[in-house]
C-alpha positions as CSV (number, residue, x, y, z in Angstrom):
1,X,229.0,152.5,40.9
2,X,228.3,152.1,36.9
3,X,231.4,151.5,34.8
4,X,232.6,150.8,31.1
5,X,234.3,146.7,31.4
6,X,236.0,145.3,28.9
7,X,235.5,141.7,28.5
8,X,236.5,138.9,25.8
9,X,235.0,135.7,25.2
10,X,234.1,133.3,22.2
11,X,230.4,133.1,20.2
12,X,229.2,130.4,18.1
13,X,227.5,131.9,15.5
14,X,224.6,129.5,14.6
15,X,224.0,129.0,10.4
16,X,220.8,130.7,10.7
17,X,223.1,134.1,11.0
18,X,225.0,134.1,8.0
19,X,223.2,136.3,6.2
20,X,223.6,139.1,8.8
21,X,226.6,141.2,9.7
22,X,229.3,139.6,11.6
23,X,229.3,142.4,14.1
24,X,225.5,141.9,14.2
25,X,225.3,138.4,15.1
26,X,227.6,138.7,17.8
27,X,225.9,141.7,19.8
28,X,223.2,139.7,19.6
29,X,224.5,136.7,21.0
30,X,226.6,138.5,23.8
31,X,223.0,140.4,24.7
32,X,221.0,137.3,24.9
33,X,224.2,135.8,27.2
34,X,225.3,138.6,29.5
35,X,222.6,141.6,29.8
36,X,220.7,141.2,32.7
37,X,223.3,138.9,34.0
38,X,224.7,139.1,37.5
39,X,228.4,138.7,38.2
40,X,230.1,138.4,41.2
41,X,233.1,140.6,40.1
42,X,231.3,143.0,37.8
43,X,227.9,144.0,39.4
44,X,224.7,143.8,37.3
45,X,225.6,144.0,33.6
46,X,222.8,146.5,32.5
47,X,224.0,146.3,28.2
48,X,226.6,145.6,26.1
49,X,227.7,148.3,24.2
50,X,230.1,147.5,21.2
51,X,231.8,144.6,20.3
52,X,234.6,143.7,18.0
53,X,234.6,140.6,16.6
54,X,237.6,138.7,15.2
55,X,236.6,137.9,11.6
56,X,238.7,134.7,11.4
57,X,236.5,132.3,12.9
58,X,236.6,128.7,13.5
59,X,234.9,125.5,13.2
60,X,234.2,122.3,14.4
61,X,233.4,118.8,12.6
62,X,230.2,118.2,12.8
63,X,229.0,121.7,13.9
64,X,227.3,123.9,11.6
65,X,228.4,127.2,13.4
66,X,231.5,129.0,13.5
67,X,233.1,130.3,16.7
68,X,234.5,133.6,16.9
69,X,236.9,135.7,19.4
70,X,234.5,138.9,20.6
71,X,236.2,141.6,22.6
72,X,233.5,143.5,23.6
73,X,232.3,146.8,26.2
74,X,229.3,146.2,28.8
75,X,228.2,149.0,30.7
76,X,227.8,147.4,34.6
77,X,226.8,148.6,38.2
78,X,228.2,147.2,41.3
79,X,226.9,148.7,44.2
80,X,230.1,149.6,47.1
81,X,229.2,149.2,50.5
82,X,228.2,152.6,51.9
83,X,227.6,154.4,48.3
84,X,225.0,157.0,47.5
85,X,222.8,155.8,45.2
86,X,219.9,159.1,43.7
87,X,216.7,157.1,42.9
88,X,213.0,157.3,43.5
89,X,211.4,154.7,46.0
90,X,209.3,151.9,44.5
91,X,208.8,150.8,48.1
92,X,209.8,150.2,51.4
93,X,209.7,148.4,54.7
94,X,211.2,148.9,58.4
95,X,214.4,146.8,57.6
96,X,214.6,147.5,53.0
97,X,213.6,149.6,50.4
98,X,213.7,149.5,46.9
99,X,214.8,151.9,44.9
């Protein structure tokens, strides 16, 4: 079944993203961390889809980044024991198929 999750969690945003968007830095980081990720509670998280990012950041001594709080959407699929799925076959055996 495909759903909408909401999710939070903090970035680091590294020194060589300043000069972008705040927004921008952080969809980017959350993509490279969680699409194509596999989680045992949400599925397979196919793409993140907004994020908004707390603009009050922090920072650590001796680290050059800045952390911020992201609260952000992922579109997921997590297949339910039983469920229809629509698809085209990619191939097959006796026992599996992929679809």
């Amino acid at each position: 079944m495909f759903s909408i999750s909401t999710l939070v969690d903090v970035v680091r945003i590294p020194p060589s993203l300043f000069g972008t968007t705040l927004k921008k830095a952080a969809v980017n980081i959350l993509k490279e961390k969680y699409e194509s990720m596999i989680n045992a509670e949400l599925g397979y998280i196919i793409m993140i889809l907004d994020a908004k990012v707390d603009e009050m950041g922090k920072m650590i001594a001796g680290d050059g980044g800045t952390f911020h709080k992201v609260q952000f959407e992922a579109l997921t699929f997590y297949p339910k024991l039983q469920e229809i799925v629509q698809g085209e076959i990619f191939t097959y055996h006796k026992l599996w198929m992929i679809i």
